[in-house]
Structures are given as C-alpha cells and as structure tokens.
N, C-alpha and C positions, 0 to 999 in steps of 0.2 A: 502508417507504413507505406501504403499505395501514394501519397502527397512525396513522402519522403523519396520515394523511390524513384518516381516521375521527375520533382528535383536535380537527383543529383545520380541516378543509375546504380548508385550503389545497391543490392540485394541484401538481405539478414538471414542468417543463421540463426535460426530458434530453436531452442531447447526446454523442452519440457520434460522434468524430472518427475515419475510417477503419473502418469498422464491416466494410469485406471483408478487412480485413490475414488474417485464417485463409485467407480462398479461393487469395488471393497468398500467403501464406507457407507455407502448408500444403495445397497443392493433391492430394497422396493423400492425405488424413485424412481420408477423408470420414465416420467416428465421429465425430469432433472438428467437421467441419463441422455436421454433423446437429446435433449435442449446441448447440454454439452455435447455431443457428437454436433451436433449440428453448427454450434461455433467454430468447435473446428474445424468441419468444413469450409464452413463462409470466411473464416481467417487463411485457410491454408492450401485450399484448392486451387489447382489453376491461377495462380496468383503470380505474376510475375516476381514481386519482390524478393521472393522465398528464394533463397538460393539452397539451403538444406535445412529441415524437419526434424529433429533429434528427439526421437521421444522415450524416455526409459520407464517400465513397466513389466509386471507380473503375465499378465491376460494376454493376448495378442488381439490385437485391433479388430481383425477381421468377422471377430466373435459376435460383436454388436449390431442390433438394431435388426431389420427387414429389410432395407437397404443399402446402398452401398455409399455411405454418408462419407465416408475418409480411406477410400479403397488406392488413394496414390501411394501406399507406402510399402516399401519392401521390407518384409519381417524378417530381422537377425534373431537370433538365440542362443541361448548356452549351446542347446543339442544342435542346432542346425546354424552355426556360425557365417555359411556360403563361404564368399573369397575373403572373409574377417577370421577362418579359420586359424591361420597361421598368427593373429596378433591375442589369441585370446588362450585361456588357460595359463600356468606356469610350468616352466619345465624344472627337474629336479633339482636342477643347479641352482636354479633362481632361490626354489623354494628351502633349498640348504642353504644358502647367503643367507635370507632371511630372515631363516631362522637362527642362526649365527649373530645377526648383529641386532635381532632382539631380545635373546637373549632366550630362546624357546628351543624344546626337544625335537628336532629334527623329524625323527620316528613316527612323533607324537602328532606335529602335525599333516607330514604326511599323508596319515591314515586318518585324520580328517578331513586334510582337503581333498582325495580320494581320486585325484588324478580327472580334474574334468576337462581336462583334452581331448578335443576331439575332432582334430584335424584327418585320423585317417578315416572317421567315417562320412565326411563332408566330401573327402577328396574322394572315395570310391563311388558316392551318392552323384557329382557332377560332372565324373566322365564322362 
C-alpha cells in the first residue's frame, strides 16, 4: 500500500467488517490478540496512505491491551453516535414505509426496533 501510494498519491479507504471477531472468538489468546492489535497498528498508524479506517465491531477498541496500540480512532456508537447522530436510527415514517412494502405489521415492528434514536441525547451531550 505504502509503494502504491508513493506511486501514484492516491490514499485507501479501508474497511474492516467485525474487526473484534479474535476478542469474541478467541478470548484466551491473548498472544494472538496482542499480535492482531499490533498489525493493526503497523498497518494503520500514522501511515500516510490511509485516507479513512472503517472498522465495524461489537467491543470498542479502546478496551485492549496495556497500551495504546491503535488509539487513532474516534469511536462512533449506537448510544453515542457524535455528529453521525442525525444519519442513524429510523424515523417512524421510514419504518411505516417499510413495513408496508414488506409486507410486515407496522406495530409489530415498531416495538421491536424500539426506537434507537438518539439524536437528542448526543445533541444535549455536545453542547
């Protein structure tokens, strides 16, 4: 990626889907967890190429290790969305459309997806 990048300037956007599966799959490795925090470090630190980091996961990063192996990332969440508040959750409408055109009980799903919006507590939290 660093050859490529030197090249021709261009940056990558990398995305890694589930990036805690070792913490949940392999919860006594902690060699094997080290060892992966540590690649991703050496791959994603400081690194010019990286134009942005995308990582989706259960755990939040910051949990890991002794120290501070992969500390460049800023942690989004369901509860604490920051300024991603406004594009996440659905609103009523959305979620009556689509249950309309799949053909599901409105009501029903509703009160299961149980409303996780939570843009007014983001927007009170960053005044």
């Amino acid at each position: 990626m660093g050859k490529f990048y030197q090249a021709t300037g261009t940056q990558f956007v990398i995305v890694i889907d589930e990036w805690d599966a070792v913490f949940c799959q392999r919860q006594n490795d902690k060699d094997g967890q080290r060892e992966f925090l540590d690649f991703l470090r050496d791959w994603l630190k400081d690194k010019p190429y990286v134009a942005l980091a995308y990582m989706t996961g259960i755990l939040p990063i910051k949990k890991y290790g002794q120290h501070s192996a992969i500390n460049m990332f800023t942690e989004f969440s369901m509860m604490f969305p920051r300024q991603l508040a406004p594009y996440t959750g659905f609103t009523e409408a959305e979620v009556r459309a689509l249950s309309q055109r799949y053909g599901r009980d409105f009501a029903a799903i509703r009160d299961w997806y149980d409303d996780y919006a939570v843009a007014d507590i983001v927007a009170a939290d960053c005044a």
